[in-house]
Structures are given as C-alpha cells and as structure tokens.
RODO-2510 file (C-alpha; in nm, 4 decimals, decimal comma):
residues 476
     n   res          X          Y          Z
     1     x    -0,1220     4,0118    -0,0623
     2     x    -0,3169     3,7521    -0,2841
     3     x    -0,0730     3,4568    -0,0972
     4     x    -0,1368     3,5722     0,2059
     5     x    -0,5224     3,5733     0,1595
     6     x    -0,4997     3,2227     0,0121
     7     x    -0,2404     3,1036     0,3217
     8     x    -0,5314     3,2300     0,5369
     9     x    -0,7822     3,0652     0,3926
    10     x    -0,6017     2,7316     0,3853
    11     x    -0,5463     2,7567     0,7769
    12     x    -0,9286     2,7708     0,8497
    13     x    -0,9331     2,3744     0,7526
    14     x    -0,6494     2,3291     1,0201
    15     x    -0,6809     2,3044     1,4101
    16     x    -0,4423     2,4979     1,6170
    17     x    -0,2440     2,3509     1,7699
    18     x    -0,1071     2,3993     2,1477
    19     x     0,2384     2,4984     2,1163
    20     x     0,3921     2,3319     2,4420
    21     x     0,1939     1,9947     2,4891
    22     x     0,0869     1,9962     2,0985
    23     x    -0,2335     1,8930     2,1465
    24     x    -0,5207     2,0323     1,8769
    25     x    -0,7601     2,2529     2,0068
    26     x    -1,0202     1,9986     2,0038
    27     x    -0,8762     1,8721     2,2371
    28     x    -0,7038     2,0767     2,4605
    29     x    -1,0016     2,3241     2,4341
    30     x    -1,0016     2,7304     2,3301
    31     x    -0,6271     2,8417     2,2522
    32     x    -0,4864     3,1156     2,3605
    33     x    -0,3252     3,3144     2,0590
    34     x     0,0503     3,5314     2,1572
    35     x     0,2569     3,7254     1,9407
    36     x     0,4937     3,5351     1,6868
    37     x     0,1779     3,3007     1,5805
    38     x     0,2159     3,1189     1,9091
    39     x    -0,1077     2,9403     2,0807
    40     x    -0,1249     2,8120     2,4307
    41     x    -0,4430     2,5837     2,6109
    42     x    -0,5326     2,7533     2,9369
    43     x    -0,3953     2,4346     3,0618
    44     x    -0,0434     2,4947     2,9835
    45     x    -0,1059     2,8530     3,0527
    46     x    -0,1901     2,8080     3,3883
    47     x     0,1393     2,5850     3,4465
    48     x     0,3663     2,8590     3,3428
    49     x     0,1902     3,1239     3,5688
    50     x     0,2268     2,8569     3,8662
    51     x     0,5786     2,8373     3,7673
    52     x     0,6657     3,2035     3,7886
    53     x     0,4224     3,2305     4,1481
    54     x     0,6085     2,9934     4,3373
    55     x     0,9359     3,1037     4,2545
    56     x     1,1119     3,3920     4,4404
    57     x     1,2758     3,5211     4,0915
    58     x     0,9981     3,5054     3,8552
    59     x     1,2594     3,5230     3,5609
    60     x     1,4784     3,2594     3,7104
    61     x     1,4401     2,8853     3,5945
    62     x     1,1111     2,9739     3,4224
    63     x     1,0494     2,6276     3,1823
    64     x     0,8925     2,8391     2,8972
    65     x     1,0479     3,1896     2,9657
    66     x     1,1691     3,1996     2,6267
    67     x     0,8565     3,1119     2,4329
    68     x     0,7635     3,4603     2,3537
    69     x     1,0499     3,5946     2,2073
    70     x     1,2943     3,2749     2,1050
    71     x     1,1477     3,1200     1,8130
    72     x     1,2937     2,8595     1,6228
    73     x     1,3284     2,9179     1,2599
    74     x     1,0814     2,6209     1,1632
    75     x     0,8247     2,8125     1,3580
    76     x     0,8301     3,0955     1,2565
    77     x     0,4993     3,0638     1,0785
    78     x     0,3279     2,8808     1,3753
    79     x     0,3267     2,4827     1,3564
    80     x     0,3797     2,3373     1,0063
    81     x     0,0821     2,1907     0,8180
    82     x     0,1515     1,8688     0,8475
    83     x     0,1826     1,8412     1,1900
    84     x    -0,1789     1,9772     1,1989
    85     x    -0,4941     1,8212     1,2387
    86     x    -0,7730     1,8661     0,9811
    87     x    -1,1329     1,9874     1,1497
    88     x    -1,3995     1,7887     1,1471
    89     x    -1,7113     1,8545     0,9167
    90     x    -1,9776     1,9214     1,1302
    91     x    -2,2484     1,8040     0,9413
    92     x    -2,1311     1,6274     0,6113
    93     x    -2,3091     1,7251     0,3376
    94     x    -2,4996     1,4844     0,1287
    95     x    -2,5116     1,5701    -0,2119
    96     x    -2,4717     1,3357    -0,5225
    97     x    -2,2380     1,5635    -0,6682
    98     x    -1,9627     1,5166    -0,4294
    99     x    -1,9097     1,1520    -0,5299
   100     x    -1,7145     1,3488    -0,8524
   101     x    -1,4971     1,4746    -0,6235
   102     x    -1,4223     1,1791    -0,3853
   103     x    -1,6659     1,1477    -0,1323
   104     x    -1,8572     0,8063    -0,1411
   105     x    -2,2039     0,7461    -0,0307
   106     x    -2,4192     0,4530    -0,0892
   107     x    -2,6214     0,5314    -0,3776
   108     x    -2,2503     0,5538    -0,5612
   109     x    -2,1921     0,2515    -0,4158
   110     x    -2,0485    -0,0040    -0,6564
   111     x    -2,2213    -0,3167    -0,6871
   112     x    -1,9371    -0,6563    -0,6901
   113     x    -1,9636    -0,7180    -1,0372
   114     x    -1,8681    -0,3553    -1,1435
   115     x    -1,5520    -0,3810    -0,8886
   116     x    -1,4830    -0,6943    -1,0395
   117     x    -1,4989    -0,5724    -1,4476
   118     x    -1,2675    -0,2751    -1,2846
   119     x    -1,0242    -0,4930    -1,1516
   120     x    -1,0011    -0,6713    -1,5033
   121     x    -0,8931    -0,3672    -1,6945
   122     x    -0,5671    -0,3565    -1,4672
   123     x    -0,5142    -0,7152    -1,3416
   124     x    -0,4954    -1,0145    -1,5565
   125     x    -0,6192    -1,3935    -1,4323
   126     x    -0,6804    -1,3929    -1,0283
   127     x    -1,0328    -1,4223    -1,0798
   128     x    -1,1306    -1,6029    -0,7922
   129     x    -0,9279    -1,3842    -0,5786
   130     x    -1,1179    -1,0331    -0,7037
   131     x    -1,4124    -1,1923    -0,6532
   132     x    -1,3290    -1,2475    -0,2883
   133     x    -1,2494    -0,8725    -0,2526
   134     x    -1,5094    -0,7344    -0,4316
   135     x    -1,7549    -0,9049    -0,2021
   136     x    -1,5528    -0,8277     0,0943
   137     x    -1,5331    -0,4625     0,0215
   138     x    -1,9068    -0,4168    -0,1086
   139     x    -2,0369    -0,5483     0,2577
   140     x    -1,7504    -0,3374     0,4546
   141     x    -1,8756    -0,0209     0,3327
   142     x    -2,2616    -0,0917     0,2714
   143     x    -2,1552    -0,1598     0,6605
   144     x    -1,9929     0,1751     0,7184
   145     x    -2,2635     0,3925     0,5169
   146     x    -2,5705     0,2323     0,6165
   147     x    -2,7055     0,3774     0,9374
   148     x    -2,9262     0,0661     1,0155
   149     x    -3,2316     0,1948     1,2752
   150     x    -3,1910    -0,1994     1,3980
   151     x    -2,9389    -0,1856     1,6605
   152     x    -2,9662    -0,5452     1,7411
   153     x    -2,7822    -0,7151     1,4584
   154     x    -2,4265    -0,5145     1,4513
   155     x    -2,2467    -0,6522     1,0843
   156     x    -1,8580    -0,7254     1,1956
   157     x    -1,5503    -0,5894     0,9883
   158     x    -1,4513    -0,8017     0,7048
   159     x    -1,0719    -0,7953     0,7384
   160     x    -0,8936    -1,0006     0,4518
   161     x    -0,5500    -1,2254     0,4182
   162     x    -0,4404    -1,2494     0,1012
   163     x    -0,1754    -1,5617     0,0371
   164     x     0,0862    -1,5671    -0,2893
   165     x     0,3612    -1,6222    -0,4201
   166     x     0,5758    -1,2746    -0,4958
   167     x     0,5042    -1,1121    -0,7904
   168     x     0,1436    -1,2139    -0,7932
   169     x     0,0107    -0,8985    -0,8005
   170     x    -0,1224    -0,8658    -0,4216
   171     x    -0,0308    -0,5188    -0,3899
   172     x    -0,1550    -0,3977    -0,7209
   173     x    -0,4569    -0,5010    -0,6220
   174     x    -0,5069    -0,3559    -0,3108
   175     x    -0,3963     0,0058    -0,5161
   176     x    -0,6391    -0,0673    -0,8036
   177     x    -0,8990    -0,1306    -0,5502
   178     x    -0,8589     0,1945    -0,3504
   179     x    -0,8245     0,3966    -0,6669
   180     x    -1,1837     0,2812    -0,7805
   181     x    -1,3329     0,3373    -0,4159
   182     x    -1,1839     0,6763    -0,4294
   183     x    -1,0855     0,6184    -0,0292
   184     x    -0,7318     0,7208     0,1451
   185     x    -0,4833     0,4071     0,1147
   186     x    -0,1790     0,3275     0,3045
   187     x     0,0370     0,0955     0,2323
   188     x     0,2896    -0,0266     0,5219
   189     x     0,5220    -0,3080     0,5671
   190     x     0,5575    -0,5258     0,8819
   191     x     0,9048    -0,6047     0,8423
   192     x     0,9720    -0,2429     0,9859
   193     x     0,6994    -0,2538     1,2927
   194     x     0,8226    -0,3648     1,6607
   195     x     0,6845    -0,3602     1,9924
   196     x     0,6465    -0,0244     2,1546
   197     x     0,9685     0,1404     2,2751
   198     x     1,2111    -0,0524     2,0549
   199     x     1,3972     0,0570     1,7533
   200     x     1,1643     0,0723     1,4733
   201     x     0,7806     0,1605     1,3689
   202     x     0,5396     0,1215     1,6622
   203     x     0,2039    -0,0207     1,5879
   204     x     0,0482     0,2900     1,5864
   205     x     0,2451     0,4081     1,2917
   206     x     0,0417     0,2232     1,0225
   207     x    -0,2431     0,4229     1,1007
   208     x    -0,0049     0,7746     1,0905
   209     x     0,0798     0,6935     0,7056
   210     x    -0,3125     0,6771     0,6646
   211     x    -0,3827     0,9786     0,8258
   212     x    -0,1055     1,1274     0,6029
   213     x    -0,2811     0,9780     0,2739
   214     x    -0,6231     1,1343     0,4160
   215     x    -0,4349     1,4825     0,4605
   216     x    -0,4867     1,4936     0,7638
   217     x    -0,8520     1,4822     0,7577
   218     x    -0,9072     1,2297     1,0322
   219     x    -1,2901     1,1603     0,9288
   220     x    -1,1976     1,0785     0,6159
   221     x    -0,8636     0,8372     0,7426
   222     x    -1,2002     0,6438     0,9618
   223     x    -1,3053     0,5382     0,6018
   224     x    -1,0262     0,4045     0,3958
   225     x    -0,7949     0,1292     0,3674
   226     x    -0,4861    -0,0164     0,5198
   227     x    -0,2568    -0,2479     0,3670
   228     x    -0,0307    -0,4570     0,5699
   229     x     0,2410    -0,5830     0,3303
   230     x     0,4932    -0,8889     0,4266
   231     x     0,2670    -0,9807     0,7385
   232     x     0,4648    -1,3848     0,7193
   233     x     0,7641    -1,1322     0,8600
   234     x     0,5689    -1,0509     1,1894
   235     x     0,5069    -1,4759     1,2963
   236     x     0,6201    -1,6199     1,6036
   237     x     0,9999    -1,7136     1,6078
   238     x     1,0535    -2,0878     1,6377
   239     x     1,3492    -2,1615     1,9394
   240     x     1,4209    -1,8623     2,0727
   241     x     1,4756    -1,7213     2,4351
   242     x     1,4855    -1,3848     2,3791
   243     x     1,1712    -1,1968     2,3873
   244     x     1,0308    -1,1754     2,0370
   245     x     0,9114    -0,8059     1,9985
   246     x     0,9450    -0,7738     1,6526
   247     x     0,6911    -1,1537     1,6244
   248     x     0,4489    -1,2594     1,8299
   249     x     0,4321    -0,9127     2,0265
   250     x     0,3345    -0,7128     1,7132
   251     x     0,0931    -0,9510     1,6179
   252     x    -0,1006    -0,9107     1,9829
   253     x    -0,0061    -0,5056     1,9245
   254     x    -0,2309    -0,4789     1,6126
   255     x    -0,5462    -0,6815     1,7701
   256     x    -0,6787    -0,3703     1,8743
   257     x    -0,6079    -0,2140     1,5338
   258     x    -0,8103    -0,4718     1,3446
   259     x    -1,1046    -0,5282     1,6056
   260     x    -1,2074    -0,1541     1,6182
   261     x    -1,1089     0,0678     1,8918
   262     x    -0,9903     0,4488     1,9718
   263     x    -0,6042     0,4797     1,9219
   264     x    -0,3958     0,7934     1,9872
   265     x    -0,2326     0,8730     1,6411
   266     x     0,0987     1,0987     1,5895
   267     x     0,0187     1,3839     1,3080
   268     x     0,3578     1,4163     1,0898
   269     x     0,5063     1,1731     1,2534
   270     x     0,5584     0,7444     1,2790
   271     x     0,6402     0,7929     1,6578
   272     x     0,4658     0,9176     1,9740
   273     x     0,8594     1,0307     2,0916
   274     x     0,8311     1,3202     1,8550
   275     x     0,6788     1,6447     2,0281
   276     x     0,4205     1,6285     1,7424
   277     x     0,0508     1,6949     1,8012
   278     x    -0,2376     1,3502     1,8951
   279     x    -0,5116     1,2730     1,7574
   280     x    -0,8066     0,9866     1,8172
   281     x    -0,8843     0,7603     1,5388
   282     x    -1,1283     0,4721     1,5402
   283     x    -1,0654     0,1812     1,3586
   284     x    -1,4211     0,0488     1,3686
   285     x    -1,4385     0,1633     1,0025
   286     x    -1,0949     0,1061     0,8460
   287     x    -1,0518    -0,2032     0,6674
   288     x    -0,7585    -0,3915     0,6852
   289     x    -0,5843    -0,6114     0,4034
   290     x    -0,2835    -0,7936     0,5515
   291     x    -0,0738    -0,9595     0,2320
   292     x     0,2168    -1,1889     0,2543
   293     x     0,4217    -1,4651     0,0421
   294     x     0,4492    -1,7003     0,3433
   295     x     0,7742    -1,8731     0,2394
   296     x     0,7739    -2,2541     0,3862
   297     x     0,3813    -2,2474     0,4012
   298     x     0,3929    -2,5170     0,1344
   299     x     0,6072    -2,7681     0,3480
   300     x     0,3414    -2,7144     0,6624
   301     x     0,0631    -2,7761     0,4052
   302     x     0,1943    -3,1320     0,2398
   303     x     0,2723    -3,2523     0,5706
   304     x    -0,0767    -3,2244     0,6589
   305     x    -0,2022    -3,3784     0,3211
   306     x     0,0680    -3,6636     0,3573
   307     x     0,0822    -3,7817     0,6838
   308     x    -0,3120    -3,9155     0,7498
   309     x    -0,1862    -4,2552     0,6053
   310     x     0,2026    -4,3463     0,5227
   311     x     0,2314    -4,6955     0,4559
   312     x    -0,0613    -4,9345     0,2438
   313     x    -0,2653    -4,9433    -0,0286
   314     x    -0,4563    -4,6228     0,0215
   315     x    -0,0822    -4,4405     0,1459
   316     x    -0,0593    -4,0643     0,0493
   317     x     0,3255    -4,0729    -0,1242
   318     x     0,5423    -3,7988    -0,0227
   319     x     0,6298    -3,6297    -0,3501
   320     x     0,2392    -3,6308    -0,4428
   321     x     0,2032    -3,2356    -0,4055
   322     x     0,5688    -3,1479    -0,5077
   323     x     0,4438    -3,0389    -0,8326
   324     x     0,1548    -2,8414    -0,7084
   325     x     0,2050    -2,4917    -0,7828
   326     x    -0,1076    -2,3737    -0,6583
   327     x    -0,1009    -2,5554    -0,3264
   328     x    -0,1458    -2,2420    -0,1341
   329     x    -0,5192    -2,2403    -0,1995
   330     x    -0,5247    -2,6011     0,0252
   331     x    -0,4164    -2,3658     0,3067
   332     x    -0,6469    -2,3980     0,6320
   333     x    -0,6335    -2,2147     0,9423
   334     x    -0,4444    -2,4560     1,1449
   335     x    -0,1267    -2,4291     0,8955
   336     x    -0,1281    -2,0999     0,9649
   337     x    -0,1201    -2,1218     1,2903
   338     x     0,1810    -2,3806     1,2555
   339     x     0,3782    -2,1506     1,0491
   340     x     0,3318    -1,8811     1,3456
   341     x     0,0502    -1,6507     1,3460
   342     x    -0,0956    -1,6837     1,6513
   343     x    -0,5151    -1,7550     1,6754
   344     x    -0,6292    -1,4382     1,7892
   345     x    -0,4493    -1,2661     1,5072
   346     x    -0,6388    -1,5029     1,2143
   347     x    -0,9959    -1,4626     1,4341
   348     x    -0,9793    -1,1048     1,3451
   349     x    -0,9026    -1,2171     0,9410
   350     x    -1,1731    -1,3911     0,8602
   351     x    -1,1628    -1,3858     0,5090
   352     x    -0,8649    -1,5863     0,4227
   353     x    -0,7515    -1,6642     0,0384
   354     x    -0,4738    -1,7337    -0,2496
   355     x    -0,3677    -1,5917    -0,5235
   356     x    -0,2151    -1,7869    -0,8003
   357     x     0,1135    -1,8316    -0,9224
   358     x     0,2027    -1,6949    -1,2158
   359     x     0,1936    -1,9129    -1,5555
   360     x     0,3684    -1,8219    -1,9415
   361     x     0,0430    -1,7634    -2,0467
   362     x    -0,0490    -1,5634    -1,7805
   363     x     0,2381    -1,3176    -1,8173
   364     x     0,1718    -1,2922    -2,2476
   365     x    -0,1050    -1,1349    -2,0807
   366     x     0,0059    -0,9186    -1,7894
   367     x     0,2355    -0,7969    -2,0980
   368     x    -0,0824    -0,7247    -2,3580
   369     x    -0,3584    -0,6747    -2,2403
   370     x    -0,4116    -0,4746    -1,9126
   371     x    -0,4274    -0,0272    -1,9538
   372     x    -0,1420     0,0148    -1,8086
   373     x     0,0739    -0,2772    -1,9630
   374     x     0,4058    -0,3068    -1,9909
   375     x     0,4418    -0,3043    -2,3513
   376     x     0,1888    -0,0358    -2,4221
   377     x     0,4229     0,2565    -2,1952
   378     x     0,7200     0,1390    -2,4274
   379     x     0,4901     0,1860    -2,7652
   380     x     0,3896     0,5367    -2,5834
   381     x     0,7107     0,6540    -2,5087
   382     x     0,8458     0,5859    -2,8916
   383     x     0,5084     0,7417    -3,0421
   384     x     0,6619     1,0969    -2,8613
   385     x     0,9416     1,0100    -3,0882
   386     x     0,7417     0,9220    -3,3769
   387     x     0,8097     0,5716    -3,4059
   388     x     0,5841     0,2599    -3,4221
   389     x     0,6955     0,0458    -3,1925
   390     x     0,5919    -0,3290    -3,2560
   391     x     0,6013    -0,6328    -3,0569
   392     x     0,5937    -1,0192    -3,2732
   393     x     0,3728    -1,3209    -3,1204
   394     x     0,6801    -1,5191    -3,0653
   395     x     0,8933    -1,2612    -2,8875
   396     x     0,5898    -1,2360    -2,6245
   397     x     0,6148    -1,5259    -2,5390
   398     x     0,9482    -1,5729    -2,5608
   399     x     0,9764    -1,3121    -2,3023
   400     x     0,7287    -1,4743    -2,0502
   401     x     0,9149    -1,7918    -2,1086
   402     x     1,2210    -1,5536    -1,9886
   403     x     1,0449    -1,4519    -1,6822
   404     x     0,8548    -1,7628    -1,5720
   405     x     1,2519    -1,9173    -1,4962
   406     x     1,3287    -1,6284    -1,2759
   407     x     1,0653    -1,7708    -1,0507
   408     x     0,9723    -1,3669    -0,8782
   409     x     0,6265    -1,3688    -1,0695
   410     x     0,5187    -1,0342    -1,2823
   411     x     0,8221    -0,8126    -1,1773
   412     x     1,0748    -0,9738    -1,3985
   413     x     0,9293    -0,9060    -1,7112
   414     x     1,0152    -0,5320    -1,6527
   415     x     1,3556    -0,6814    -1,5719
   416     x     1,4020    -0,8481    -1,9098
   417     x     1,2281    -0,5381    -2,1070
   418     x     1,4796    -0,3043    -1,9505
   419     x     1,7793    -0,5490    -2,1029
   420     x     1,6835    -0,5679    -2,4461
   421     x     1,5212    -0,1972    -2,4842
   422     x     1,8392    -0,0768    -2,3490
   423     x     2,0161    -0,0161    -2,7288
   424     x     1,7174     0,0505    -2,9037
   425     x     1,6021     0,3585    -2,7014
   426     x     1,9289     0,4817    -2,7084
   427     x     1,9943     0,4382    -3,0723
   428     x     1,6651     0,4924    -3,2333
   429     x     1,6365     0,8766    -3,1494
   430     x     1,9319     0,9540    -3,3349
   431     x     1,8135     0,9093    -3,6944
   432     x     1,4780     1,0915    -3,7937
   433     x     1,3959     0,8666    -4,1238
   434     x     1,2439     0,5519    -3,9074
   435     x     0,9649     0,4630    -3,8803
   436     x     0,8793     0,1513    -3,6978
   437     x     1,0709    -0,1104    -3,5008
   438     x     0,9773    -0,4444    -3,4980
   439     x     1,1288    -0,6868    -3,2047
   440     x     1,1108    -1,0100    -3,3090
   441     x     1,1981    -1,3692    -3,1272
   442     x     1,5667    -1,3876    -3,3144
   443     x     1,5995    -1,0622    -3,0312
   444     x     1,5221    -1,1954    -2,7646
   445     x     1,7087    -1,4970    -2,7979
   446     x     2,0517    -1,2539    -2,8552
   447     x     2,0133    -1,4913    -3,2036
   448     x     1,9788    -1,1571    -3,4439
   449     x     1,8769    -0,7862    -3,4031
   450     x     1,4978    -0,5584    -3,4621
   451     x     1,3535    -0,4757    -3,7743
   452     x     1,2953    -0,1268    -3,8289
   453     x     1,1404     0,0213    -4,1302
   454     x     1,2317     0,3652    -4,2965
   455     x     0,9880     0,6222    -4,3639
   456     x     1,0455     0,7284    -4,7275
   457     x     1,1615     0,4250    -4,8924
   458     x     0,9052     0,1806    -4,6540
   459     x     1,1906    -0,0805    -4,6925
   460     x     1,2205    -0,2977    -4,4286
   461     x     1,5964    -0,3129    -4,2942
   462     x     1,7877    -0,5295    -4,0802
   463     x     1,9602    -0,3573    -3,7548
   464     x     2,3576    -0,4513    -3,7846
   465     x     2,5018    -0,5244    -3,4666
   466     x     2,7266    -0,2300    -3,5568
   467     x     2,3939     0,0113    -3,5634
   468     x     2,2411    -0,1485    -3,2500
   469     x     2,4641    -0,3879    -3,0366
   470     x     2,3362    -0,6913    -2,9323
   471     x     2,2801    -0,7793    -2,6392
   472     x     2,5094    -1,0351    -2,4463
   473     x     2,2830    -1,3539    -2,3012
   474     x     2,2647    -1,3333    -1,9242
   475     x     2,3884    -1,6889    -1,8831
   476     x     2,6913    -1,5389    -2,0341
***
C-alpha cells in the first residue's frame, strides 16, 4: 500500500503522456484517461471514432482496435518514466534556502575568483585557461538570472572553444565546473553526430542526454551546460565528392543549437524515429563548451608564422616553432577556419582559448596535490587495509618522467600506477603484521622492490622479488 502511495505521488511531477502520437499533455491538451492506465488527446480520439464512422464494419481494419485490451508488457503500468516529461513549475519559488538543494539564483551567484580557487582544488596549472571560464560562466548566468527592466541592450551567449592537447584536462574541467554551479551537464561527443536521417546521433540528440541529466525537468535542462567533446572530428573534409554529412553538415546542424532557438527534443530517446514523446527546449540559456585536440592545427599555425618572409636577413626559418609546445595558444581564427570549421560555426564561439600541454612538473603535481589525486585514492584504499602507504620524492617524479614520454598528457600516469601497484595490492593483504609500504625510485625503475615496515618489530624490510615480483620494464 505504502509503494503504491509513494508511486502515486511520484507521477504528479510527470505529464501524461498521449499514448498513440506520444505527445505530453501540455501539449496535446486535456487527456483522456481508459482502462489499463491508457490516455488519449481528443485529437487522436477523434481519429479513431472517424475511423470506425466511415467504415461499413466498425471492427474491421480499425488502426487502434486493439488499444483497449492488447497491452504490451512494457506498458502495463502506462508509459515508463523516462519517456515522460517533467511539469513545469508554475511559479518558481525564490527562497535562499533552495540554493542547498541545487537551485541557483543570483545572490548565490559565485563571483570569478571563487570559481577560480574551486577549480584549483581539482585541477593543477591551466591558470589562464580557468580564468577564461570563470569569467565566461559568471556573465552567462548573471545573463540568464538577471531580469534586466532595459530591454534595449540584450547581453549575447558566451559560448567557449577550448584548444589542447589530449590529456590536458579539458573535460575535467568542464565536470568540475558544473559540479560547483550545481547545473545539469551533458557531456556528448561529435564523432558519433551526423546529419539528420543517416546512421548515427542527430543533432538534436545532444540536447536529449541533457534533458536526461536534468531528469527530465525541461526548465531546469534551459539552464545547464553542454559539452561538445572531439568537435576537430566534425571539420570539413578536404577532397572529397561525396556529400560530407558527418563534417561540414553537422557543423551548419548545430548553428541553431548554439545561437538560441526552440528545438523539438526526444524524451528517452537520441532519435526522433523512436515513438517516444516531444518536447520544446530553448537554447537561449544553455551554454555550450565545444572541446577538441585539433590534431595538425600546429602545421596550419607555423605556416602562417613562417611564410610572411622566407629568404633574407629578417627570414622566419622553418624549424623556428618546431620546439614550441605551447603553440596552440598562437591560434587565430583564420587557422581555424583552414583546418575546417567553417565561419559561421566560430561566430557563434566567441570565446576561443588553449590549454597547455602537460610538463614533468606539472604531472608531480596532478599526482600530489589536487582532492581527488591519484596517489591519495591508492593511500585510501590501503588505509581500509590498515597500511600506510608512502610515496618517495624521487619515485614522483620518476613517474611523471614515465608519463611525459607517452606523450597522451594526465591519463598515463594512471597507466603506469596500475603497472607497478599491480603486486603490491595483491600481495600486501595477505600478511596482517605490515605496516607501511614505501615505493621508492629503485621501483619504478624495475632496479629493486618497496620497503615495507612491520608493525611489532618497526624494522624496516626489503620486499624479495620472491615476496613481491618485480615488475618486467615495458621496453622489455
């Protein structure tokens, strides 16, 4: 009795929804409720009455005939939740309080510099780049909460491009961002979206998996943030015939995505093929982070630097920038538009900028110092056993020096970790008396084996490679 009460009380914050042309009552208008938790818009209604009228056997070749007594087992209970559409508050409420429990206004509103010192407990070095985003993101939603009386000046969306090598940390940002806004996010990847009605993700269906991430509460999707993920994939391909749908096309598909406009939305779905309800969403108010390594972008940018002067005294040499590792932040507009994005597409990201590459020092770091570092979860999951876990000078940086050859940025030092941590959390569990493991350099070079300590006697003892094997060099 108690679930049912409860399963009532959590369909209130649901639309109906029509159960042959799926559209939600607000829609489609008042529903019309049948037996077997079935509702019908006057509209459709009407059709099926038509239907039987103008036939001479009214049971004969009736389109919904069925409806009322042939259920299928998935609907049983009416349409699922998540094809549903969440109502809309009619008046939202204003009080401070609900800021605790995720709703932002603008007295709650972070100022820059407090997005900024947020973004420094979880990501280490891109300072210029979280400055760029805490700006951006302060004036997007003073935009969106600020009811300005002065309809004359109208403040433009503040779209961004982020540009970086991989591993960089351009996603982690974008999730460390949303997670101190306390707004829906969505992350997508372009690779997947094509031009509507080919194989693959229509346009639309980056602003489904933010519905999704909203629960279906579209007011709330009309406030949070989308994050476009491998955008380079979506540029124009270079001599080709064929018509480029997965390219150029997408690109002039999601103009009207990042400009602002009404778009008809699938609910528990990535396709408007599905019979799954529609809903309206503007994306006046949805800000947009498109993020992508742009592979070759350094070869369109030294051309430009080199080839103002080629021959004389004052001659720009060719191999000037090869050593450059930040030469993404010389990028300019018309680069990217000779690597493929077309202009309309940049006009609607104005805020262009890079992120670094990532330096030894700058992975000691990512390794150290942020909460959720890499090294701290490994020290947490041996304290469950009871066991220090501890971490020399030298084999920090002997594992950044590890990673920075790999060349793929922050995600190989998890990589390397996993190698080396391999033995010990498989070995260390099995005797009770230690008490602390100490990785040293000798370790990580596959020149010698941990330190661990015992708890009684508080000698220190070297691991055998018959108590912990060690572990084979990759070269090898």
């Amino acid at each position: 009795m108690a679930e049912d009460i409860k399963k009532t009380n959590d369909d209130k914050d649901y639309e109906d929804v029509c159960y042959i042309c799926r559209r939600p009552e607000s829609r489609a208008g008042k529903l019309i409720h049948i037996p077997n938790n079935i509702c019908i818009c006057s509209d459709c209604m009407q059709k099926t009455f038509d239907s039987m009228g103008n036939m001479g056997n009214p049971f004969q070749g009736m389109p919904y005939m069925d409806m009322f007594n042939m259920v299928p087992p998935n609907m049983q209970d009416g349409v699922p939740k998540r094809q549903k559409v969440k109502k809309k508050k009619a008046e939202p409420k204003k009080d401070k309080s609900m800021y605790d429990e995720g709703t932002f206004d603008i007295q709650h509103m972070p100022a820059p510099h407090i997005i900024k010192e947020k973004l420094d407990e979880y990501v280490v070095g891109q300072d210029y780049a979280k400055k760029v985003m805490s700006v951006a993101v302060y004036n997007h939603y003073k935009r969106v909460l600020t009811d300005s009386p002065d309809n004359d000046v109208e403040i433009e969306k503040s779209n961004m491009l982020m540009i970086g090598p991989t591993g960089c940390g351009k996603t982690y940002l974008v999730k460390t961002l949303a997670k101190i806004l306390q707004v829906p996010l969505a992350i997508t990847d372009a690779t997947s979206l094509t031009e509507a009605g080919y194989i693959g993700d229509d346009v639309e269906s980056v602003l489904s998996k933010l519905l999704a991430a909203a629960d279906n509460d579209v007011e709330k999707a009309e406030h949070g943030i989308i994050f476009i993920d491998e955008i380079d994939k979506i540029a124009k391909k270079r001599n080709t015939n064929s018509r480029d749908v997965s390219g150029e096309s997408v690109q002039q598909g999601m103009l009207k995505l990042l400009e602002g406009s009404e778009v008809e939305v699938p609910v528990g779905a990535t396709s408007k093929n599905a019979m799954v309800p529609l809903t309206t969403i503007n994306t006046r108010n949805i800000l947009f982070i498109c993020g992508g390594a742009f592979p070759e972008l350094e070869k369109v940018i030294k051309n430009r630097l080199t080839k103002q002067s080629s021959i004389g005294f004052e001659a720009e040499l060719r191999d000037k920038y090869d050593k450059d590792e930040n030469i993404l932040s010389k990028v300019t507009t018309e680069d990217l538009r000779e690597f493929g994005m077309i202009p309309e597409f940049l006009g609607r990201l104005p805020i262009v900028f890079t992120l670094q590459a990532m330096t030894e020092d700058m992975l000691c770091d990512i390794l150290t110092l942020p909460k959720n570092a890499i090294l701290k979860q490994y020290k947490k999951l041996l304290e469950l056993d009871e066991v220090e876990l501890i971490f020399d000078d030298d084999a920090v940086h002997a594992i950044a020096r590890k990673a920075a050859k790999k060349n793929t940025g922050a995600r190989a030092l998890r990589a390397i970790i996993e190698e080396f941590m391999l033995d010990i959390m498989y070995e260390i569990p099995k005797d009770d008396m230690i008490g602390s493991v100490t990785i040293t350099e000798d370790y990580i070079e596959n020149k010698g084996a941990p330190v661990i300590k015992m708890r009684e006697s508080g000698e220190a003892k070297i691991l055998t490679q018959r108590d912990i094997p060690a572990i084979e060099s990759s070269e090898n």
